[in-house]
N, C-alpha and C positions, 0 to 999 in steps of 0.2 A: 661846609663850615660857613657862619654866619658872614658877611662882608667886614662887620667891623671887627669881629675877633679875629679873621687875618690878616689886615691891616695892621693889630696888633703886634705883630710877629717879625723879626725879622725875613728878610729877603731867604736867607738859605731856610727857615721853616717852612715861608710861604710854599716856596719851591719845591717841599717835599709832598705839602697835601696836595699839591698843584699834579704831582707825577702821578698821584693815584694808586701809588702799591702799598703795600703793609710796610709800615713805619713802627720797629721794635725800640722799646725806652726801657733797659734795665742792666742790672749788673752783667752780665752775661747771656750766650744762647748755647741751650745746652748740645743743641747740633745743626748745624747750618749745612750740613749735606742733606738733612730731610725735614727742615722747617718749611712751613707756608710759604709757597709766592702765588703771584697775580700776573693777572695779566701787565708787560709795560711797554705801553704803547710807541713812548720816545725811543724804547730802545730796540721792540721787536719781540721782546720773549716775555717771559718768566720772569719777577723779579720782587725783591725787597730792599726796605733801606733799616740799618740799624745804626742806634745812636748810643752808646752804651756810657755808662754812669763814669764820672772821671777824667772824661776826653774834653769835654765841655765846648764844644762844634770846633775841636780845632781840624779835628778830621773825622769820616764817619767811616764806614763798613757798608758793601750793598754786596746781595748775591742774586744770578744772573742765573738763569735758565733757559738753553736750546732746544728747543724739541729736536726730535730724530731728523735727518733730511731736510732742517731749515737754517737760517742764519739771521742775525743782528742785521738792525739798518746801520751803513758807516755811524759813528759817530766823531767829535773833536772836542776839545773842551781844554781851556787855558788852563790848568791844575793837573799838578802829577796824579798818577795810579799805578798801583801794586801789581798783578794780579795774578791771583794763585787756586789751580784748576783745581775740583775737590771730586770730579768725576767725570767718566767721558773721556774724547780725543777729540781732536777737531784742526783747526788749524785757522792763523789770521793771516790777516793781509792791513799792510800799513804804508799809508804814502803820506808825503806833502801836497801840496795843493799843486797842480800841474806837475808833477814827480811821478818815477818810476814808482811801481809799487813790486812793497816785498813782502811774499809770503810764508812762511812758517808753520812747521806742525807743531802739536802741543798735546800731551796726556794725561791725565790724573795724577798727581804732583808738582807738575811743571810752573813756575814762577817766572816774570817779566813783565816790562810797564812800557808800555805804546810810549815813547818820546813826547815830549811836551807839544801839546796843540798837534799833532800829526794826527790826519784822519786813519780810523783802525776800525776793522771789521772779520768779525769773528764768524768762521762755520762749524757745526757740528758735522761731526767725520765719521759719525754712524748712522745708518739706516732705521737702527732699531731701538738704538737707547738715546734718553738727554743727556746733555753736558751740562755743567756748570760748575759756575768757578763765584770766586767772592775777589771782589775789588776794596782795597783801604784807598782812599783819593783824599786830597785836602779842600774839595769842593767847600766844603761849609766856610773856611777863610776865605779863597779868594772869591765865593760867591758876594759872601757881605764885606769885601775888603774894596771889591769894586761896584757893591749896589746895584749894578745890572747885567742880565742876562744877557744881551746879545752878547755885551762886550766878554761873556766867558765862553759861549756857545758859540758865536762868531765870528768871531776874531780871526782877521785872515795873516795874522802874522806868521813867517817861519821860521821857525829856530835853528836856522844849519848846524852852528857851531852842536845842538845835540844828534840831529840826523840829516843825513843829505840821500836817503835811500841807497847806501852803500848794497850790496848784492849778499854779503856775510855780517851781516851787521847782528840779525839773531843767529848766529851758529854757536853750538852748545863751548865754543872756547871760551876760556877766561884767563884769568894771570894773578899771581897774589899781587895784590897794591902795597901791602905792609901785613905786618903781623896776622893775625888772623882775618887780615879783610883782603875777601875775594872779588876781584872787578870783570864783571862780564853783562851780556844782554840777557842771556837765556839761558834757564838752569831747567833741565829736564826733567830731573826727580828731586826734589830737596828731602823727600822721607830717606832718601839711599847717599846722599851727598856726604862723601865723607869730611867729619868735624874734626876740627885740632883739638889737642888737649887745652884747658883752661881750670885750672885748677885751685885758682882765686877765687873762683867761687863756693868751692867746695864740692863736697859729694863726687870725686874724680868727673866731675862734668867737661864737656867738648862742646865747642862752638865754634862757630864762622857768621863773617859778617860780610853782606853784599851791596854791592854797592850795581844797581842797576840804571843802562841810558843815562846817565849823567844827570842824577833826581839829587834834591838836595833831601829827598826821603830815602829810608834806606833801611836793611831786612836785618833779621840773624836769626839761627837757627841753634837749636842748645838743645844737649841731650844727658839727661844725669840715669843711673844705674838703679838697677831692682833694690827697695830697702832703702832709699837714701833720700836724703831732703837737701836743698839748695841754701845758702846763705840767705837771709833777709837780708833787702836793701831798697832802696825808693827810687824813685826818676822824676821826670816832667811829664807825666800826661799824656805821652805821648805815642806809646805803643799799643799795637790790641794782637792778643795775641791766639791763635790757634792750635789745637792741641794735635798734632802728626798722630803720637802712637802714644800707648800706654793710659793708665787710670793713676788717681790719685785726685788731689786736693790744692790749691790756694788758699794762703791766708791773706788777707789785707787791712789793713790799720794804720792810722793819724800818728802823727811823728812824735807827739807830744801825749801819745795815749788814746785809748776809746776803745769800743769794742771791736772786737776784730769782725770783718767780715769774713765767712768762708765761701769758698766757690769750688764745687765739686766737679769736675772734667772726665773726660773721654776721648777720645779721638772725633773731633769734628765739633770739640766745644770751642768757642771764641769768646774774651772777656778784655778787661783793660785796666791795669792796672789806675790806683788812683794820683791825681797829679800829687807829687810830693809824700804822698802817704810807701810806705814799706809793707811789699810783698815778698811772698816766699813761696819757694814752691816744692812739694813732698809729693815721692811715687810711691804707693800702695800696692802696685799692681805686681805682676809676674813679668811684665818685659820692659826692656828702658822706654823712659818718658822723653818725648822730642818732641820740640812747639815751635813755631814760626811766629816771629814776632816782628811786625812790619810798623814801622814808626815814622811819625808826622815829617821829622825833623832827624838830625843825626849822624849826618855825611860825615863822614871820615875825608873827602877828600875838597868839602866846601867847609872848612872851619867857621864857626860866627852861626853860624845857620842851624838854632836849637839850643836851649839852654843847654843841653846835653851834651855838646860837642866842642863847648870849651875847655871844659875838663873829663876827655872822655874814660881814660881811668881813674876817677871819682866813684864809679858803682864798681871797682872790686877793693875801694880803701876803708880802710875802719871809720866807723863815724868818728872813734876818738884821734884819728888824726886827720882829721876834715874832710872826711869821703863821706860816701854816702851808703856803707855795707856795716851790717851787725856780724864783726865774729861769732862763732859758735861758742864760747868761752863768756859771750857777754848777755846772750841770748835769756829770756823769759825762763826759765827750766819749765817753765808749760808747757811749750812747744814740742819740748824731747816727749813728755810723757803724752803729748795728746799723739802724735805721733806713732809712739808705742802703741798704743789701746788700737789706732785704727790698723795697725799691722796685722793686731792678733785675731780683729776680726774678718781679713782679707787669707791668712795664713802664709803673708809674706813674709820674709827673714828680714832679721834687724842686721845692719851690713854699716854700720858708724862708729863699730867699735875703734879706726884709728881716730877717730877724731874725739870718743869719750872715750879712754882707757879703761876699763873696767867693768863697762859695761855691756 
């Protein structure tokens, strides 16, 4: 890229052409277990970065690739990460600077986020097949929040109060913290993780929400039934979310009207909802639908931190009494029929009948 047209750029864009791997700009990927990567050099492997429509660099998406028998150079970096394996085993090792280090195994499913600024280094645990996994980070804010790289890459500060290299610090235990929010380090499989009911949303749908290493970012996982659609409702911007299992569809559209966009998924599709705009989500397929949705912002146990989490049940209240969710009763009646039509041509069962009577 020319000199002055990157100078044009912010710090966190400079940053991305500077890595040199495939930089995706769009609503969605429709499968990030077998999209392009490159080679990347800061990090050792395989790799991409995606920036998807709606997020607006509050946070981005990269996914990582091991070859068989190799491993990532350490890395650290002042900004949280997610990260959630989508293939492979392997196992990390993470320390503080002068600290013990702890290592970890990890498998296809498996979710967790290296402690803030802790050096972390990842190996692939087969001989024969790659690993990889996809990281959500907040890189793009605190890159352009502090203008310079060392001070995000280098920074030799340590954050005890979130890790002190305890010995069990990733062991698969957890504890409910409240209501449906599950507080732990390491969750081994999130596709088999058993959900509470949640039923504010509709569509007898279950969820859990994680709260990982003491991140002021934070997960959930939601699973709605064959036949069924999820309530429309809107947020801040701030999650991107990944599809576990099952087929179906997203709708998304402006609060105040527009055309809707649609986004068509699979298992292994990633998208982001838009800041403020109302998404919905319908399963077409023959098995429940389950998505992992990791968000910028949203702690349940850091209030303040995310628009979202000052009123965090606001997304299961009606909009007409100042939430941020459409009843089914108040909905487009488009939605029910566009819904119908795409049933009939997957030859999945219509299953809403408690919530339309008669239909």
């Amino acid at each position: 890229m020319e000199e002055k047209k990157l100078q044009s750029l912010n710090l966190y864009e400079q940053w991305m052409v500077e890595e040199g791997v495939p930089v995706v700009r769009d609503w969605f990927v429709e499968d990030v277990r077998t999209m392009e990567l490159k080679h990347w050099k800061r990090k050792g492997g395989l790799g991409a970065i995606i920036n998807l429509h709606g997020l607006e660099q509050s946070a981005d998406t990269y996914v990582c690739e091991i070859p068989p028998r190799e491993n990532l150079k350490p890395q650290r970096h002042l900004y949280e990460e997610i990260i959630y394996v989508l293939s492979g085993c392997g196992a990390t090792t993470i320390w503080n600077e002068g600290g013990r280090k702890n290592t970890f195994e990890w498998q296809e499913g498996s979710l967790f986020s290296p402690p803030l600024n802790s050096w972390h280094q990842h190996f692939n645990g087969s001989g024969e097949k790659p690993a990889r996994y996809m990281g959500v980070t907040l890189a793009p804010f605190y890159i352009n929040l502090s203008n310079d790289l060392d001070f995000v890459f280098s920074n030799p500060f340590i954050f005890k109060k979130r890790f002190t290299g305890d010995d069990d610090f990733f062991n698969a235990r957890g504890k409910l913290y409240s209501g449906r929010i599950w507080e732990s380090n390491f969750i081994p499989d999130v596709r088999s993780f058993k959900l509470m009911e949640w039923n504010a949303r509709g569509a007898r749908s279950s969820n859990i929400v994680f709260e990982l290493s003491g991140n002021i970012m934070a997960s959930h996982a939601s699973e709605f039934p064959v036949g069924t659609y999820k309530k429309g409702h809107y947020g801040h911007g701030e999650a991107q979310l990944i599809i576990l299992s099952g087929t179906g569809y997203s709708l998304i559209w402006p609060q105040k009207g527009g055309e809707r966009v649609r986004i068509d998924w699979k298992a292994g599709t990633v998208f982001a909802p838009v800041d403020l705009w109302f998404h919905q989500h319908f399963n077409t397929g023959k098995e429940p639908a389950r998505y992992l949705a990791i968000r910028a912002g949203g702690s349940r146990k850091f209030r303040g931190v995310g628009r979202g989490s000052r009123d965090p049940e606001g997304a299961a209240k009606s909009v007409k009494l100042g939430g941020r969710q459409i009843e089914y009763e108040d909905e487009d009646p488009e939605i029910r029929m566009i819904f119908k039509a795409e049933l009939a041509k997957t030859g999945a069962p219509w299953l809403m009948s408690e919530f339309f009577p008669g239909e």
